[in-house]
C-alpha positions in Angstrom: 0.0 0.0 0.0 1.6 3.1 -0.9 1.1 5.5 2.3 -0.3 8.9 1.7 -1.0 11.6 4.4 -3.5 13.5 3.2 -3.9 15.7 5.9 -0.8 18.2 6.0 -0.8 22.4 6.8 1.2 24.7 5.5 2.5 28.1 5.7 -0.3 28.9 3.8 -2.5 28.7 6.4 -1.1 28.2 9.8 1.8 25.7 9.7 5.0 26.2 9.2 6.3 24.5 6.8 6.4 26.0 3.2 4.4 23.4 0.6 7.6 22.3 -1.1 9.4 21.5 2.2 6.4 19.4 3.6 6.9 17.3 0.2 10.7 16.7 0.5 9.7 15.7 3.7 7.3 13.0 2.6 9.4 11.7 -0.3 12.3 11.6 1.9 9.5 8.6 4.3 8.2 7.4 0.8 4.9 8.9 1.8 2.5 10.6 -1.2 1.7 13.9 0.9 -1.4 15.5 0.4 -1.6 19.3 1.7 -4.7 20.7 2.8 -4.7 24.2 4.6 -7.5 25.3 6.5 -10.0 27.0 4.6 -13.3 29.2 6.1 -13.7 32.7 7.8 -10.7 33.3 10.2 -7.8 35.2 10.4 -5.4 31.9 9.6 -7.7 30.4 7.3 -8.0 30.6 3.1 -10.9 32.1 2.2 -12.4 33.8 -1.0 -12.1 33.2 -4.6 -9.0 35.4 -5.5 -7.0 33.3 -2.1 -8.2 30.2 -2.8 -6.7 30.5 -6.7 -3.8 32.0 -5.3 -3.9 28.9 -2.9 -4.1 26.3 -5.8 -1.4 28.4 -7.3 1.1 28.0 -4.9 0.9 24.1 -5.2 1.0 23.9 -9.1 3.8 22.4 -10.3 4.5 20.2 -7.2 4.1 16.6 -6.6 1.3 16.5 -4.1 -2.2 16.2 -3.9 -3.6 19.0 -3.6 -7.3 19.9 -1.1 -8.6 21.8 2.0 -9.5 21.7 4.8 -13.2 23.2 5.1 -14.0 24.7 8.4 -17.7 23.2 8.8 -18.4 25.5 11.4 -18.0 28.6 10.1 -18.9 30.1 6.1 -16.6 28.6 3.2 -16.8 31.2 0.5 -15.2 30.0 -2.4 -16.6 28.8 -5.5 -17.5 25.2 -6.4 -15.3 25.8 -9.6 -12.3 26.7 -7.5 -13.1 23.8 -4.8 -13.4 21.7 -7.4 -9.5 21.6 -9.0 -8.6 20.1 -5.7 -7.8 16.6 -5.7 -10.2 15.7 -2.6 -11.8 17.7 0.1 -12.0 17.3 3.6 -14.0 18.5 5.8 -13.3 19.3 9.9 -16.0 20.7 12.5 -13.5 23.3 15.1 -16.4 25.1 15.9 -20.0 24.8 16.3 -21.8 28.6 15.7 -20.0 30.6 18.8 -18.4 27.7 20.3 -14.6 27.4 19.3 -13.7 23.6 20.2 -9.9 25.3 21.2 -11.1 28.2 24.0 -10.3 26.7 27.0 -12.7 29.3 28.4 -15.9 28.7 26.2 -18.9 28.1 27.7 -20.5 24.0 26.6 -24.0 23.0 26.1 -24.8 19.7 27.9 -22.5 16.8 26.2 -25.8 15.4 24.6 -26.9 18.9 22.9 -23.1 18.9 21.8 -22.9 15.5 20.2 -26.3 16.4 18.3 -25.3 19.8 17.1 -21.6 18.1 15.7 -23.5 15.3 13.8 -26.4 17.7 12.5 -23.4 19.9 11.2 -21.6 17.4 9.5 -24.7 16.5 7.4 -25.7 19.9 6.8 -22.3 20.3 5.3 -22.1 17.2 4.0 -24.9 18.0 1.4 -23.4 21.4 0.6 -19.7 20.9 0.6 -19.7 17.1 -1.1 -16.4 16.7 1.0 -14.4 13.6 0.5 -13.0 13.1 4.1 -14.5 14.0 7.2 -11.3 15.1 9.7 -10.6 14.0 13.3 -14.0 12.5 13.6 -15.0 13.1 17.7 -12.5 15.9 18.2 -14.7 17.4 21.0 -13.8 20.8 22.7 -10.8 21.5 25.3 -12.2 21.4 28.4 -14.6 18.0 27.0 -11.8 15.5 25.8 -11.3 14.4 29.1 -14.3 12.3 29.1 -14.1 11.9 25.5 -14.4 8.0 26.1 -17.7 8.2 27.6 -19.6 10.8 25.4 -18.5 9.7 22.1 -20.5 6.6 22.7 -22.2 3.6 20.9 -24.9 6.0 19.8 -22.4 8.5 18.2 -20.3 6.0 16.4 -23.6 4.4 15.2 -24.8 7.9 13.6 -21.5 9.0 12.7 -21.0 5.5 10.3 -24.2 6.4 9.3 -23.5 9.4 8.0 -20.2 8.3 6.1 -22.1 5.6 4.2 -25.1 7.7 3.3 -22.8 10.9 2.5 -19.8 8.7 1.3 -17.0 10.3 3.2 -14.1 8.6 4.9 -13.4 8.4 8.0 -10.2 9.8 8.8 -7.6 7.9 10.9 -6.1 10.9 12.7 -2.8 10.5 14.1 -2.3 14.0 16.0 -5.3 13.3 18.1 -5.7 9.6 17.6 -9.3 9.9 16.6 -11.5 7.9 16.2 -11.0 5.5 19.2 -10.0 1.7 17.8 -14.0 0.3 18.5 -15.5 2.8 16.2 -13.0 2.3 13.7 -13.9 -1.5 14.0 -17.3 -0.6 14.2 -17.1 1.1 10.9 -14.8 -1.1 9.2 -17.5 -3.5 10.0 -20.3 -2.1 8.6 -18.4 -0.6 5.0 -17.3 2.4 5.6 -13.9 4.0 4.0 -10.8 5.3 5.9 -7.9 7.8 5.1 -4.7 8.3 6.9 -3.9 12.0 8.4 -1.2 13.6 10.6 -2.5 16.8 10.2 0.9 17.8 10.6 1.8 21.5 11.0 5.2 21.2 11.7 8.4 19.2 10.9 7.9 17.3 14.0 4.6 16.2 13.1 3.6 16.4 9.2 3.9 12.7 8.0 4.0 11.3 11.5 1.1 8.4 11.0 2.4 6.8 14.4 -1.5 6.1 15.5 -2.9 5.9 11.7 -0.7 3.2 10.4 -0.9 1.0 14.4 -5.1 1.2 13.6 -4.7 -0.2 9.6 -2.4 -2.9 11.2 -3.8 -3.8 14.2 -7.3 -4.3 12.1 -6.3 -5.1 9.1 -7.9 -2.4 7.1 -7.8 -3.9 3.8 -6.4 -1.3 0.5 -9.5 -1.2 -1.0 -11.4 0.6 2.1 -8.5 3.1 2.0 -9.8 6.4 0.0 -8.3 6.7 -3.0 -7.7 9.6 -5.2 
């Protein structure tokens, strides 16, 4: 199986590697490195028609896969045209209306509410963005990963599988927050759903590093053929 990352950041949004050293840094593991910068409203993030081109631009003529990140929780505007000359789309909820998932001092809705509002988002976005890979599923707020174990439950991996199959995104095996949890990758293996492998690397330390990826495809024998393929 040739091993592609296909979650990587760049300087382009807010990592700091430039594109072409997050590819010598993948050829030099034998990785195919896919970069996708984070793309929505937000200071860091891509957004707009004439920065998404000048995005795309920036990667022509490289190696690598090109994509983005879509910030489900916030507005994506860029054109379907644009989005479209990426190689694959993924999509990651960091937010959910006011509610950044990284403010250690944000105020939570019961864990129940949470869960519902997260897997109504995805679908919402699901239908309009048509992404390809759904990020870091369960990546919860700061002050909520904790007790990550006991609200991402039976229930939520049920409707989360659910939503892959019927919306035909993969599941992404996320090594930087080692997400999802082993049973609801078996869970979903199980019942037909499709997996890619992400570091979502922002660094040289981390891009390419598929530690917790590559121990879940091995440890469960994901077969190649339920790995996304571009």
């Amino acid at each position: 199986m040739i091993i592609k990352d296909l979650h990587i950041h760049t300087k382009l949004s807010d990592g700091k590697l430039t594109p072409e050293e997050v590819y010598s840094l993948a050829y030099a593991k034998g990785y195919q490195a896919g970069i996708s910068d984070h793309c929505g409203e937000g200071s860091f993030q891509i957004n707009g028609n004439d920065q998404f081109e000048q995005y795309l631009n920036a990667l022509e003529g490289l190696p690598v896969l090109k994509s983005a990140e879509l910030d489900l929780g916030t507005k994506v505007s860029i054109s379907r045209e644009l989005l479209d000359r990426c190689d694959y789309l993924i999509g990651g909820v960091h937010s959910i209306g006011d509610l950044n998932f990284f403010d250690s001092e944000a105020r939570l809705p019961p864990s129940a509410v949470l869960i519902n509002k997260m897997l109504d988002l995805i679908e919402i976005k699901a239908r309009q963005h048509r992404f390809d890979i759904l990020a870091h599923p369960g990546l919860l707020p700061l002050k909520l990963r904790p007790a990550a174990g006991r609200i991402l439950d039976k229930e939520w991996s049920q409707r989360l599988i659910a939503l892959a199959l019927k919306y035909d995104f993969a599941l992404e095996i996320n090594s930087r927050w080692e997400l999802p949890y082993p049973e609801i990758v078996s869970d979903a293996l199980a019942a037909g759903a499709r997996f890619s492998l992400g570091s979502d690397g922002h660094c040289r330390e981390t891009a390419c590093r598929l530690d917790y990826s590559l121990a879940m495809v091995k440890e469960l024998n994901i077969p190649e053929d339920r790995m996304f393929q571009v």
